[in-house]
C-alpha positions in Angstrom: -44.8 2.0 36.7 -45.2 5.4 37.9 -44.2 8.3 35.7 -42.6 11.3 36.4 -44.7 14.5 36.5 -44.2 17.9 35.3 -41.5 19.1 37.4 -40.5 16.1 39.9 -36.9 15.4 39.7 -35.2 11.9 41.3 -31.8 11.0 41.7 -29.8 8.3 40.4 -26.5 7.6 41.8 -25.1 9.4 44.8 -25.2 13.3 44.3 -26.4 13.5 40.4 -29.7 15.0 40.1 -31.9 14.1 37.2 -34.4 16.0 35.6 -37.9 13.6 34.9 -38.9 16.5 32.5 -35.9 16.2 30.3 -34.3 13.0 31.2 -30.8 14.3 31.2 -28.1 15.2 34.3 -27.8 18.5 35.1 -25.2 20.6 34.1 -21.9 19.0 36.3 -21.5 22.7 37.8 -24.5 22.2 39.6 -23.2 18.5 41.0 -22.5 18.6 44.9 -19.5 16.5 46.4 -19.7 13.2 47.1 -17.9 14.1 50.0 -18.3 16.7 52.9 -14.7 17.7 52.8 -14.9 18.6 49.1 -16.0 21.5 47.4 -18.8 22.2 45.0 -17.3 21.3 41.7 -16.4 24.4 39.9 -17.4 24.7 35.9 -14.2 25.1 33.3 -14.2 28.9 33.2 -14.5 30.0 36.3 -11.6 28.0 37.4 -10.2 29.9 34.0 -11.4 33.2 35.9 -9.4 32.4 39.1 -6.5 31.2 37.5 -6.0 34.6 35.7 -6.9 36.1 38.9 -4.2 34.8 40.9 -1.7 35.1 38.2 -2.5 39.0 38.2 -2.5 39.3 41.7 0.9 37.6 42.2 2.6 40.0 39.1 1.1 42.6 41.2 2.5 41.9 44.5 6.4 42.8 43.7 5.1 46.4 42.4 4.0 46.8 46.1 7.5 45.7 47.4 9.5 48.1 45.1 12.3 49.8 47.1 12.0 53.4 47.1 15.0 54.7 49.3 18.0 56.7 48.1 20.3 55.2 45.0 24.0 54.1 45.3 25.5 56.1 48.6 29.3 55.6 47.0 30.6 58.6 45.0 32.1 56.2 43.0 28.8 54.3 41.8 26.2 57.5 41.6 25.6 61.0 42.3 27.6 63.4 43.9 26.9 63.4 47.4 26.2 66.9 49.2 28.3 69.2 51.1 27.8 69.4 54.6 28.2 66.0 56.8 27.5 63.4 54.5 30.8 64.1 52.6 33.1 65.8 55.2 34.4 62.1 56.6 35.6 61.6 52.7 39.1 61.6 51.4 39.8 64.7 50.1 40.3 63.3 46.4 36.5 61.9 46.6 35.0 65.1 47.9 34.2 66.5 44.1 33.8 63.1 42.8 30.1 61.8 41.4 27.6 62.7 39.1 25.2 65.7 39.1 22.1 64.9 36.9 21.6 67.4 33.6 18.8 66.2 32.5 17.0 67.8 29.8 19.8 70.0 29.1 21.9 70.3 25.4 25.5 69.0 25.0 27.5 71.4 23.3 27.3 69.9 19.5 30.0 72.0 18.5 32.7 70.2 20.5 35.3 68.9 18.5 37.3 65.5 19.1 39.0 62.4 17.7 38.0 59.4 16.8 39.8 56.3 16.4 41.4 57.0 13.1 42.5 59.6 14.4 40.2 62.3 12.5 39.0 65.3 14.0 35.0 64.8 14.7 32.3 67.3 16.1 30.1 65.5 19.3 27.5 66.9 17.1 28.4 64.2 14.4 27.1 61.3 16.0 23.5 62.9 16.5 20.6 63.7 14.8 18.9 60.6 13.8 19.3 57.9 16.8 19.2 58.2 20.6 23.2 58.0 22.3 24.4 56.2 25.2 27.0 58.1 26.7 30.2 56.9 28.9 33.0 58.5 30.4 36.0 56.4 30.8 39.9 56.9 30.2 41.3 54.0 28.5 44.1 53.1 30.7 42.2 52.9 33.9 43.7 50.3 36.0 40.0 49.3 37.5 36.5 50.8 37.6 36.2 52.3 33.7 36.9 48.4 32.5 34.1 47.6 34.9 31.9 49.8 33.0 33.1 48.7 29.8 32.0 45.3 31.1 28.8 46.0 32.2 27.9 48.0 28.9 28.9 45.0 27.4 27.0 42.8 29.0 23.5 45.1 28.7 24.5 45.0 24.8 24.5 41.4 24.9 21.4 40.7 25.9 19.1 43.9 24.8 17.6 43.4 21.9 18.4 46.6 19.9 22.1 46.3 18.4 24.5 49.0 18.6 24.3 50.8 15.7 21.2 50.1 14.5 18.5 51.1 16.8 21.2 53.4 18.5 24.6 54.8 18.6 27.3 54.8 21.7 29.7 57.3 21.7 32.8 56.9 24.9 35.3 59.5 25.5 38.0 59.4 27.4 38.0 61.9 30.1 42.4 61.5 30.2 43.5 64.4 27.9 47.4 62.0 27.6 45.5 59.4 25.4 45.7 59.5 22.2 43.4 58.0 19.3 46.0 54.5 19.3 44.5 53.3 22.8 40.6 54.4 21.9 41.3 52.2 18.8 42.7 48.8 21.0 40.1 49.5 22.8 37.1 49.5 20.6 38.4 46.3 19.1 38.3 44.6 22.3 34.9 45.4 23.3 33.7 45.2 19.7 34.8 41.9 19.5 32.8 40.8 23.1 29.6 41.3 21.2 27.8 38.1 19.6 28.9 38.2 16.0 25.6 39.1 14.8 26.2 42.3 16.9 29.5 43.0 15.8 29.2 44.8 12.5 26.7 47.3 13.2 28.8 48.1 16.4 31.7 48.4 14.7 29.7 51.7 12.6 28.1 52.5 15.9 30.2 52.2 18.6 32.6 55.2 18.9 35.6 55.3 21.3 36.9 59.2 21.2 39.9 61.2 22.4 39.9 65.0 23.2 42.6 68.0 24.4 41.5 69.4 27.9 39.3 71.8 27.0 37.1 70.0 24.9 36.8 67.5 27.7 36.7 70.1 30.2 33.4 71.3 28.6 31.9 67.5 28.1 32.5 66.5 31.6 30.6 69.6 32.7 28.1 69.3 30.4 26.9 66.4 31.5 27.7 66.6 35.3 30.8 64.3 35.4 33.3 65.3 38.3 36.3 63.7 38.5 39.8 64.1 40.2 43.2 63.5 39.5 45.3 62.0 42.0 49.4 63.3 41.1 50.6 61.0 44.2 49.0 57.6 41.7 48.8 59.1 38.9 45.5 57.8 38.4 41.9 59.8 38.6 39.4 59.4 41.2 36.0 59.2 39.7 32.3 57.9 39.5 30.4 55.2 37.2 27.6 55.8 35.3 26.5 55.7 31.7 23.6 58.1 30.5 21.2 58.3 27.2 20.7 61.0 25.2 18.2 61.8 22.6 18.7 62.3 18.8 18.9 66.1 19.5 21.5 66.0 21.7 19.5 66.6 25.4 20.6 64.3 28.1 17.8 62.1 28.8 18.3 59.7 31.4 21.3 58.4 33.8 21.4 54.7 34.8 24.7 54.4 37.9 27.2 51.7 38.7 28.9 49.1 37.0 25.3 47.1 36.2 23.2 48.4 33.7 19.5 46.5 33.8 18.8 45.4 29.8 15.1 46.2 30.8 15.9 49.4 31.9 18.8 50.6 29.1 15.7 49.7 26.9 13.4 51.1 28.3 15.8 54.8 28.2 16.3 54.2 24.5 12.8 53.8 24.1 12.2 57.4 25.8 14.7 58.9 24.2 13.8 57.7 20.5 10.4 59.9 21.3 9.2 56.4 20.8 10.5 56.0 17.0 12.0 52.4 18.1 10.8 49.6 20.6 7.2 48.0 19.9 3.6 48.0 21.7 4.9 46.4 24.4 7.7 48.8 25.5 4.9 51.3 25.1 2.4 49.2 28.0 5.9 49.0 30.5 6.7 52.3 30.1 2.8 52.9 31.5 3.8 50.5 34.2 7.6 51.8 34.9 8.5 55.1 35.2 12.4 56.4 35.6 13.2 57.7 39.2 16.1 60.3 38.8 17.1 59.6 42.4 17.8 55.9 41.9 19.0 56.4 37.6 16.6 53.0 37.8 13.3 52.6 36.5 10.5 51.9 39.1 7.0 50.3 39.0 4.4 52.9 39.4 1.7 50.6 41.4 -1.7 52.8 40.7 -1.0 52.4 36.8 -0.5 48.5 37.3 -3.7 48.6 39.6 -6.1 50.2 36.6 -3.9 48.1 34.3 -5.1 45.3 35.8 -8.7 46.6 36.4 -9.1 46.1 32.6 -7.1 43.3 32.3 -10.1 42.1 34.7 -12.9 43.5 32.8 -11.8 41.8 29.7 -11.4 38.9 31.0 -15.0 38.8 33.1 -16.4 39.5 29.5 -14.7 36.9 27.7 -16.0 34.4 30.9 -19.3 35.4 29.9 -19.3 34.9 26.4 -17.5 31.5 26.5 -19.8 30.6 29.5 -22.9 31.7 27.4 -22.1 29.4 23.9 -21.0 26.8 26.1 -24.8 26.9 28.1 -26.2 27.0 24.9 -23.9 24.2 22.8 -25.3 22.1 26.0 -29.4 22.9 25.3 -29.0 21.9 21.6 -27.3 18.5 22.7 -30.2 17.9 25.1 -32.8 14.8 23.3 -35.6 17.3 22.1 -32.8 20.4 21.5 -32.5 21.3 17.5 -28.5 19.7 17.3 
């Protein structure tokens, strides 16, 4: 019998390498395939390593795909559109229709209106403590303000602040004939859409006002809101959009259409609140996402997900080398001769 010396090696098996010194297999990272079409075996955290890796990359890749053209081109769903050729093919009754954005700018606090009981209420009223969404609707409207109604609705449902909690909503009718009867129907109707558990704090926080002309005369303006009556339908031509204000009355954000994105609606409230509501998390999106006034939508911003994810890296090449280190050394002590 012929022993080892210091330093030889022999195999045993097909591909396992043994050390004569120690007597045990190498680690199985260092194992070679059995086969030539198979790669070198890769140890449990590295293939922890490229998992993460790949997981990254593909969150990263729809930040590079994020549309960046113009928002809705309808009067009806956005922002005004501007004089000149754009809106000379438009029927006359659309020409002054949209939404021009005010943001940063007070609402007049001192405006007075009626809520649904019919009391006389200051805008300023509903302020001072919790960020405001906004909407301009008249009650009766045959089509587009149920629309938005409906898709406030549906944002409410699912967003995880309630109505009158985290935030308030105050709608006013833009329709100086209706009086404080239909806000009332009204409220009750969209009230009672919400998941019960929603219901009673919306029912304190979700306001549904009426106003004379000049009152709504100087909301409308205010906040950019240009609208037309038609005398031929009797009905008014105007645009959709809902828009967040903050606890001190200054229009903060505008989100258009008939949809409003939970993500972003929370996002607004969030930015709004001076970051008094929303958690740690809202606080790493809103590094990620930033609001783009042209599109009232809130975009990725790819060179913040890039360094984002350069730490995210960094942390997790650190933790691979700490777990990669104990585990190298759990493996020594179990080794005949180690101190285990």
């Amino acid at each position: 019998m012929i022993k080892a010396r210091r330093g030889d090696t022999e195999t045993r098996g097909r591909g396992e390498v043994v050390s004569s010194t120690l007597g045990v297999s190498a680690s199985p990272c260092l194992r070679f395939s059995q086969s030539p079409f198979l790669p070198v075996s890769v140890s449990p955290g590295l293939r922890v390593f490229f998992t993460l890796t790949l997981l990254f990359t593909a969150y990263c890749l729809p930040a590079f795909s994020q549309p960046g053209g113009p928002g809705p081109s309808s009067p009806l769903y956005g922002a005004r559109p501007q004089s000149g050729a754009v809106s000379s093919g438009l029927p006359k009754a659309l020409r002054d229709v949209g939404i021009d954005q005010k943001l940063n700018e007070q609402l007049p606090m001192d405006l007075v209106f009626r809520n649904e009981k019919g009391e006389p209420v200051k805008l300023g009223d509903y302020f001072g403590k919790k960020p405001v969404v906004l909407s301009l609707v008249y009650y009766e409207c045959p089509m587009l303000c149920t629309q938005v109604l409906n898709g406030m609705v549906s944002a409410f449902k699912v967003l995880s602040f309630k109505a009158g909690d985290e935030f308030d909503v105050v709608t006013v009718s833009f329709d100086p004939r209706e009086t404080p009867a239909l806000a009332t129907a009204k409220k009750k109707t969209y009230v009672g859409y919400l998941p019960e558990a929603k219901r009673a704090p919306a029912e304190n926080g979700w306001h549904f006002l009426t106003g004379d002309s000049e009152s709504i005369k100087r909301f409308t303006e205010a906040v950019g809101f240009h609208y037309h009556f038609d005398e031929a339908t009797n009905q008014f031509a105007h645009a959709s959009a809902i828009m967040i204000a903050t606890p001190e009355g200054k229009l903060a954000r505008y989100f258009y259409g008939i949809e409003y994105s939970p993500k972003d609606l929370r996002l607004g409230l969030v930015e709004a609140s001076q970051n008094k509501i929303g958690s740690p998390v809202d606080q790493l999106l809103l590094y990620c996402y930033h609001y783009d006034p042209a599109t009232g939508k809130y975009g990725a911003v790819v060179m913040n997900m890039v360094r984002l994810g350069g730490i995210a890296t960094l942390f997790a090449m650190v933790a691979l080398f700490f777990v990669m280190r104990r585990r190298s050394a759990t493996q020594v002590r179990l080794r005949p001769g180690g101190t285990a």
